[in-house]
MARBA-3410 file (N, C-alpha, C, O; in Angstrom, 1 decimal):
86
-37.7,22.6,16.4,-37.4,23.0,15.0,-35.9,22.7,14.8,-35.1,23.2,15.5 ~ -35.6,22.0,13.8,-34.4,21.5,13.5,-33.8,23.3,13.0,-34.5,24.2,12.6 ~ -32.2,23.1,13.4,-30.7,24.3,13.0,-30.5,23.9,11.6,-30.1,22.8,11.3 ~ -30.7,24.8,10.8,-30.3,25.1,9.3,-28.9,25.2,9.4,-28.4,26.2,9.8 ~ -27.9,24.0,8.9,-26.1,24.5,9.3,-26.1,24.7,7.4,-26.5,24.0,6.5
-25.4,26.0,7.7,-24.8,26.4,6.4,-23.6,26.1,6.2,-23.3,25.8,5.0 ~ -22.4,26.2,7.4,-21.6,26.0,7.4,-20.7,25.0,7.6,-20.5,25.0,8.9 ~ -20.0,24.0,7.0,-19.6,22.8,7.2,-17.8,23.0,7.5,-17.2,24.0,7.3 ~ -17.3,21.3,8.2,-15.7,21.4,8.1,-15.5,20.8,6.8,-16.0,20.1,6.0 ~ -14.2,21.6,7.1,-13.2,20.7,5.5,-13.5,19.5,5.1,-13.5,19.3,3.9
-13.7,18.5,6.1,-13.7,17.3,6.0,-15.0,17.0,5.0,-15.3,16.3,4.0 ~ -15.5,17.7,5.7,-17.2,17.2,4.6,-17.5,18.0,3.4,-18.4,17.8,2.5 ~ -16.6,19.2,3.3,-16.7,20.1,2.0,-15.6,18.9,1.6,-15.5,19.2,0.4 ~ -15.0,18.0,1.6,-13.9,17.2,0.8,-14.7,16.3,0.2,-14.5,16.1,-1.0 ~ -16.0,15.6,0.9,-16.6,14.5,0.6,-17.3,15.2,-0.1,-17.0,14.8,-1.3
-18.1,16.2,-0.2,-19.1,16.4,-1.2,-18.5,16.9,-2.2,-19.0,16.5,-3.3 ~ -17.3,17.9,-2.4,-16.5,17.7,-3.5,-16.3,16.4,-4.1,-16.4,16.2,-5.3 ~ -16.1,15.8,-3.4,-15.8,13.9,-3.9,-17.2,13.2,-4.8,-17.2,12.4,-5.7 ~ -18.1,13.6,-4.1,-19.5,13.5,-4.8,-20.1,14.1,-5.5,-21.1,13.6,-5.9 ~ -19.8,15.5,-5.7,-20.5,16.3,-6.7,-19.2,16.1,-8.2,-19.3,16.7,-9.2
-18.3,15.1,-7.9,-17.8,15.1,-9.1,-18.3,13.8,-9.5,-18.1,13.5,-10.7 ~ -19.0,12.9,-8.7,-19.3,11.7,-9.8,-21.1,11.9,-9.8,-21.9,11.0,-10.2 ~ -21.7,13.7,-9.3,-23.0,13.7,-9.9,-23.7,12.8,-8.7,-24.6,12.0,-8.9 ~ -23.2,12.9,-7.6,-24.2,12.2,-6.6,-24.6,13.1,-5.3,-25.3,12.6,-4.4 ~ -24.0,14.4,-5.3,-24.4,15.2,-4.7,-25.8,16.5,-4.6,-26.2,17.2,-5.5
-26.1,16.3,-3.4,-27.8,17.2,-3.9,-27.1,18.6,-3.7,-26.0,19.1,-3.2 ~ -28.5,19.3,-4.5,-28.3,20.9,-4.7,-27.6,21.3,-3.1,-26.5,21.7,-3.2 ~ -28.2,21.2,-1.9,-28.4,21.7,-0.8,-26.9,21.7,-0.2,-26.4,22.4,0.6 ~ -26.3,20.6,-0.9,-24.6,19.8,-0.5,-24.0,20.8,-1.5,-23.1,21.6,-1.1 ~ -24.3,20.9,-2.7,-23.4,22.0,-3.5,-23.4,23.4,-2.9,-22.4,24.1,-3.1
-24.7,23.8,-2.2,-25.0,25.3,-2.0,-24.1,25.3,-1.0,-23.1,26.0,-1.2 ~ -24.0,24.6,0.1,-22.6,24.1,1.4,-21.3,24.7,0.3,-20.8,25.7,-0.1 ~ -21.0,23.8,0.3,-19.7,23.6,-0.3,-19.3,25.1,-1.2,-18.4,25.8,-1.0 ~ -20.4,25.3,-2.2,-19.7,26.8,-2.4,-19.4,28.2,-1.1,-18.6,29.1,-1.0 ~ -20.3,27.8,-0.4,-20.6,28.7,0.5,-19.0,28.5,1.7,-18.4,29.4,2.1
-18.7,27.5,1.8,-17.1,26.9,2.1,-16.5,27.3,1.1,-15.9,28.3,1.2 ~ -16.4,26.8,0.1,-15.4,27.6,-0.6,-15.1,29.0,-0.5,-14.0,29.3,0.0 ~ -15.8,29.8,-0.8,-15.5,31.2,-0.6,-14.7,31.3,0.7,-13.8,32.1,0.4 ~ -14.6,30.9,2.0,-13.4,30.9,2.8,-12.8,30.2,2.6,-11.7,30.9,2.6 ~ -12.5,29.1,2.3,-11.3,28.0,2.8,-10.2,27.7,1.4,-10.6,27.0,0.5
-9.1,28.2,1.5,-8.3,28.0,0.4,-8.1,26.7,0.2,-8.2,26.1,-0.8 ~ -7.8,26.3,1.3,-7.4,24.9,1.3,-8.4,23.8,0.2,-8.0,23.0,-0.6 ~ -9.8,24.0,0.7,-10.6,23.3,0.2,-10.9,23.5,-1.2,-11.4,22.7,-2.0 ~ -10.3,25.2,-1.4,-10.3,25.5,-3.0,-9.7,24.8,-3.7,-10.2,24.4,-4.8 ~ -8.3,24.4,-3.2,-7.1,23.9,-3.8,-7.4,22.4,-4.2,-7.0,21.9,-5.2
-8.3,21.8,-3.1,-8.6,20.4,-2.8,-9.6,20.4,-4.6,-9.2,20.2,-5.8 ~ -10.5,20.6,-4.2,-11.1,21.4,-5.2,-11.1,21.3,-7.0,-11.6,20.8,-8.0 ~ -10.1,22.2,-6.7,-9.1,22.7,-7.9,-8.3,21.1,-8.4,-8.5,20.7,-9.6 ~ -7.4,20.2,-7.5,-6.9,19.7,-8.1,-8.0,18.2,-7.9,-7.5,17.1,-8.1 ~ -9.1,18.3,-7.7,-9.8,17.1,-8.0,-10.2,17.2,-8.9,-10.1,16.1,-9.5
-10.9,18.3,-9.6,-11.2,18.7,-11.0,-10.1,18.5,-12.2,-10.5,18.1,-13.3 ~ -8.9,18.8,-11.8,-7.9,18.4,-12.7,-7.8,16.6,-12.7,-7.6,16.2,-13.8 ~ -7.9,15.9,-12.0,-7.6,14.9,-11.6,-8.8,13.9,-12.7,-8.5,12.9,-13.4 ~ -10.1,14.5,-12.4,-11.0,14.0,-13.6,-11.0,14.6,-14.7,-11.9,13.9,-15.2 ~ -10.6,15.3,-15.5,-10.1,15.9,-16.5,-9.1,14.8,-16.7,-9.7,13.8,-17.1
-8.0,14.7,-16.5,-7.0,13.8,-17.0,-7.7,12.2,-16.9,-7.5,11.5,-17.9 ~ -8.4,11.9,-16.2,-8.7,10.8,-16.2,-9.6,10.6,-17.6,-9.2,9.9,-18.5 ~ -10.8,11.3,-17.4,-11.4,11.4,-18.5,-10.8,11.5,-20.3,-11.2,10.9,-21.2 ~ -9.8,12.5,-20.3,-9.1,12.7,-21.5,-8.1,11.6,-21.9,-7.7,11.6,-23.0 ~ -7.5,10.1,-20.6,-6.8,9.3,-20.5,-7.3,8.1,-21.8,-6.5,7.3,-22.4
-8.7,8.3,-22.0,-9.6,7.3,-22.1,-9.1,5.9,-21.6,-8.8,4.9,-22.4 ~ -9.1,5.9,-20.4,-8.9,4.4,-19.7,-9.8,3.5,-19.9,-11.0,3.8,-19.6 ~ -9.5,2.1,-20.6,-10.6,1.2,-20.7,-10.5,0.1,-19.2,-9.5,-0.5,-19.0 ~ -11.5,0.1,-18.5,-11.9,-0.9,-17.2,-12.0,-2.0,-17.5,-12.7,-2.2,-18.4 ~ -11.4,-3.1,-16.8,-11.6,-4.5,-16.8,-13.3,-4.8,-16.7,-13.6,-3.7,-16.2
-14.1,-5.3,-16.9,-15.6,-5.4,-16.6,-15.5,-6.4,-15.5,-14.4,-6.8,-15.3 ~ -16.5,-6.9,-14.7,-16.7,-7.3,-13.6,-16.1,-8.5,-13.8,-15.2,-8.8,-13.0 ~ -16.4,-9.4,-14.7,-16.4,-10.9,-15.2,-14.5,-10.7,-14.6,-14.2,-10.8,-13.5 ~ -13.9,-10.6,-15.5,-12.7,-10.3,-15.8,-11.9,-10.1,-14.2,-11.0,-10.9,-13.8 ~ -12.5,-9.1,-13.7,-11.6,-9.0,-12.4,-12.4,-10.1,-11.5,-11.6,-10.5,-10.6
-13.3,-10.6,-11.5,-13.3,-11.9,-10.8,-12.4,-12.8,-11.2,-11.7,-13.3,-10.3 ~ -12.3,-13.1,-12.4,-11.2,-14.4,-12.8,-10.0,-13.8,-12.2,-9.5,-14.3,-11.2 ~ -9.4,-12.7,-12.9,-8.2,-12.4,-11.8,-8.0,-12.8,-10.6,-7.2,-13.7,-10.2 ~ -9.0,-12.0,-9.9,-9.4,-12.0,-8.2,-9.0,-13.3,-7.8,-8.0,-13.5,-7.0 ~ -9.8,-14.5,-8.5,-9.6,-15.9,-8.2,-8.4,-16.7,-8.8,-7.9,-17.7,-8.3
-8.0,-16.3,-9.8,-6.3,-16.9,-9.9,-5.3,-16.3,-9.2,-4.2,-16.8,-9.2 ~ -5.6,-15.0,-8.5,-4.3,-14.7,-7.7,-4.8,-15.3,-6.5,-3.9,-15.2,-5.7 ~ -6.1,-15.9,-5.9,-6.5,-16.5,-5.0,-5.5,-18.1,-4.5,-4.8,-18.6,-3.6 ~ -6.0,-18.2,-6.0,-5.2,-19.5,-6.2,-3.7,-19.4,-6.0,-3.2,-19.9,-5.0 ~ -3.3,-19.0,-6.6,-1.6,-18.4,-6.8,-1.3,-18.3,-5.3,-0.5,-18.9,-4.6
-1.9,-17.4,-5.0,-1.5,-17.0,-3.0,-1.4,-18.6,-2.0,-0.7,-18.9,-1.1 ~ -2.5,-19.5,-2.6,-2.9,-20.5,-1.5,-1.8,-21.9,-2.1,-1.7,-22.8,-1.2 ~ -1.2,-22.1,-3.2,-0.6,-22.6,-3.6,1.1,-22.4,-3.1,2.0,-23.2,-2.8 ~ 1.0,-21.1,-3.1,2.5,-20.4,-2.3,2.3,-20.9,-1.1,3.2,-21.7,-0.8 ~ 1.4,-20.7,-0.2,1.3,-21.1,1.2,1.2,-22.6,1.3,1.1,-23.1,2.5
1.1,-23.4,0.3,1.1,-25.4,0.7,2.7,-25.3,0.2,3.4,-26.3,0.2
END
C-alpha cells in the first residue's frame, strides 16, 4: 500500500507555488502546499512575493513578441554572432 506524504520540502512547496500560479497545479498539490504553508514562513514569504510579482506583471500589460518574430530575431542575431566570428 503506497505512504500518503502530506508533508513536503520547501523546495517543492516552491514548485507548486510556481504552478499553481500559472493554473497547472492539481487540487492534491494545492492541499500540500497550504498544509506547508501554515509552518514555513519562509515559503509564505516565497509565496507572498510571487503573488505580487504576477499582479504587477499582469497590471504591466506587457505585449509578447509572438513566435514568428522571436525566430527572425533568434536568427539575425545568429547571423550577426557568425559574421563576428569570420
Amino acid at each position: 500500500m503506497a505512504k500518503i506524504r502530506i508533508v513536503i520540502p520547501c523546495d517543492e512547496a516552491n514548485h507548486v507555488c510556481d504552478k499553481t500560479q500559472y493554473k497547472n497545479a492539481t487540487l492534491w498539490e494545492k492541499i500540500k502546499l497550504n498544509i506547508h504553508l501554515l509552518y514555513c514562513r519562509a515559503c509564505r514569504e516565497y509565496t507572498k512575493n510571487n503573488t505580487k510579482l504576477s499582479k504587477a506583471i499582469a497590471k504591466s500589460k506587457v505585449e509578447c513578441l509572438d513566435k514568428c518574430d522571436k525566430e527572425k530575431m533568434k536568427q539575425k542575431l545568429e547571423e550577426a554572432i557568425n559574421e563576428h566570428r569570420t
